[in-house]
C-alpha positions, 0 to 999 in steps of 0.5 A: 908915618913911619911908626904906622908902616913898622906895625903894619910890618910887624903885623905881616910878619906875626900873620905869616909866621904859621903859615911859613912854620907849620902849613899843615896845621894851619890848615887843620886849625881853618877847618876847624874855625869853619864849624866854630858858630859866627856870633861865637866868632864875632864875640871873640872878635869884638873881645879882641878888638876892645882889647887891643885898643885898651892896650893902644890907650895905655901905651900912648895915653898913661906913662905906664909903660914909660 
């Protein structure tokens, strides 16, 4: 659990960084996200997604990184 609730912090804290950084840019960025097509987005998404769980399985299931 403990574990569970650093990376939800931690994914906060990398979510919020822009927005407190640079929120004008951000907002040009989600304007620009609006005109991006959705089966383009979902594809980027699921790309994104496999990935990250590629990177969970190394971490915890190969001593790759130990």
């Amino acid at each position: 659990m403990e574990l569970l609730l650093t990376l939800i912090g931690l994914i906060l804290i990398i979510e919020a960084l822009p927005y407190a950084a640079c929120p004008e840019a951000m907002q040009r960025w989600l304007r620009q996200i609006q005109e991006v097509e959705p089966a383009t987005m979902r594809r980027v998404g699921l790309i994104a997604l496999g990935f990250g769980f590629f990177l969970c399985y190394l971490a915890q299931r190969t001593e790759l990184f130990s």
